[in-house]
N, C-alpha and C positions, 0 to 999 in steps of 0.2 A: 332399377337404375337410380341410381343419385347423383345431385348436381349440386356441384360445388364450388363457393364463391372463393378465392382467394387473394389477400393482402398481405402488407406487411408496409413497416415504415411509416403509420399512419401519423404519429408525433404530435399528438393532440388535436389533428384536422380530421374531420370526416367528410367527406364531400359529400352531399346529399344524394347528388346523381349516382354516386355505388349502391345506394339502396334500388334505385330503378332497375340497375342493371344486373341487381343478386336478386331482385322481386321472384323470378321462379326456379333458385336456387332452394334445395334441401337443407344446407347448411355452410356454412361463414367459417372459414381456417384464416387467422392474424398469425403471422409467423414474426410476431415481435416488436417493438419500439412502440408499443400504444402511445403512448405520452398521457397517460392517466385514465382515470377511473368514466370520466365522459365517453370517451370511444367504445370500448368495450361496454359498457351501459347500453348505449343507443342498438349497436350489432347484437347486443345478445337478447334486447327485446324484439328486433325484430324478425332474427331466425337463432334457429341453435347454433354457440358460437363455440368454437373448439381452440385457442391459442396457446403460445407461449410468449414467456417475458425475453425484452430486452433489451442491450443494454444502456439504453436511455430511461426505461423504465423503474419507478420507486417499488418502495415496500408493497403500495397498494394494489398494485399490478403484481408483483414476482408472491404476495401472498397469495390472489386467484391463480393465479398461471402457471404452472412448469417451466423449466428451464428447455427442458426435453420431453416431448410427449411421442409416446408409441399408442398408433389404434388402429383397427381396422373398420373399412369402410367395402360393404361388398365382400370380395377376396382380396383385396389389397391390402398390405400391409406400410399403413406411414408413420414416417419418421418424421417427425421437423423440430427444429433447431433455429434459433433466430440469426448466429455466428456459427458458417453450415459451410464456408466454400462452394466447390460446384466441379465437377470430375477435372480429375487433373490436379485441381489444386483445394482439395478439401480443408476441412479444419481438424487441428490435431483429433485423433479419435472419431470421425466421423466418418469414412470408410470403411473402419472393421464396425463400427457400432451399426451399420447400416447391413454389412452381409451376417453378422450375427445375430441381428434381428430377422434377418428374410424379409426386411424391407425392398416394398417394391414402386417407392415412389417416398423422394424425401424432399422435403418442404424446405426452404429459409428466407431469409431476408437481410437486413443488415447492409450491404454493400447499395443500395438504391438501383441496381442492376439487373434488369429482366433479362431472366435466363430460362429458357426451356433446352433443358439436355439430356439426352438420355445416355445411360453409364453402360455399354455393352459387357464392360469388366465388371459389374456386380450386378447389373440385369435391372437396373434401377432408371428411372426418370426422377428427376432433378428439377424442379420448379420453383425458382424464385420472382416474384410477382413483380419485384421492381419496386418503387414507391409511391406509397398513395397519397402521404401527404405533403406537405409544402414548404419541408424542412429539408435540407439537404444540395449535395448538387447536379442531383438529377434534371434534365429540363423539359420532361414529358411525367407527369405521374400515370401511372399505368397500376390495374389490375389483370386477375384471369379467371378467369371459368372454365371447368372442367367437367366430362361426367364420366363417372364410374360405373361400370354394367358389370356382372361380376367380377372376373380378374381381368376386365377389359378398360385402360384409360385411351378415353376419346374425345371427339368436339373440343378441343383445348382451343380454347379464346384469348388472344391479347385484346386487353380495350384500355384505349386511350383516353386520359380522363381531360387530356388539355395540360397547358402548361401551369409550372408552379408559379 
């Protein structure tokens, strides 16, 4: 089984308290808008960090990171994408990109909007974290934790980090 921290939106802010609360996580998924090379520094020394770039993010960021990353974790198969939609209203390409992958849980971020949905039409769960940092017009920043047992996703957590 593995446990796994999830963000996006962080836009240069890290809140320290996410470190507390990903303490006995396996590993760290950023689904995008790091806002520079300090964020991803800080999370990838403190657990193994898995992200993609975007679109607030520079060269320095989109040379580490993917635009789109495919991996599996357990049996599960992820997809995430920082500009991802969410069932119903995807982003160009990311419906079929997700059933032709046999992805089984796709990640994003971007809209500052926590979404957990799961897609009964492509068999996928749908996780956007929401926003962790202090940019945007979100007015709760939020992450999630989740854990993977083989092709089982479970314990899914909303944690509320406080207002921006």
């Amino acid at each position: 089984m593995k446990k796994i921290g999830i963000l996006s939106d962080t836009h240069g802010y890290l809140d320290e308290s996410i470190l507390a609360h990903f303490e006995h996580c396996d590993e760290i998924w950023h689904a995008g808008d790091f806002g520079g090379n300090a964020v991803a520094d800080r999370l990838k020394a403190f657990k193994p960090l898995r992200g993609v770039y975007g679109n607030i993010d520079t060269q320095d960021i989109s040379n580490r990171y993917p635009e789109k990353l495919h991996f599996t974790v357990e049996q599960v198969h992820v997809f995430m994408q920082h500009i991802g939609g969410y069932p119903g209203r995807y982003a160009p390409g990311v419906k079929k990109e997700i059933v032709q992958a046999g992805s089984t849980l796709f990640i994003s971020g971007h809209s500052h909007i926590l979404k957990i949905i799961y897609d009964d039409q492509v068999n996928c769960l749908h996780i956007n974290p929401g926003a962790a940092g202090r940019q945007g017009w979100q007015k709760v920043r939020t992450i999630v934790r989740l854990a993977i047992d083989g092709n089982t996703m479970k314990d899914c957590e909303v944690i509320e980090l406080g207002k921006k």
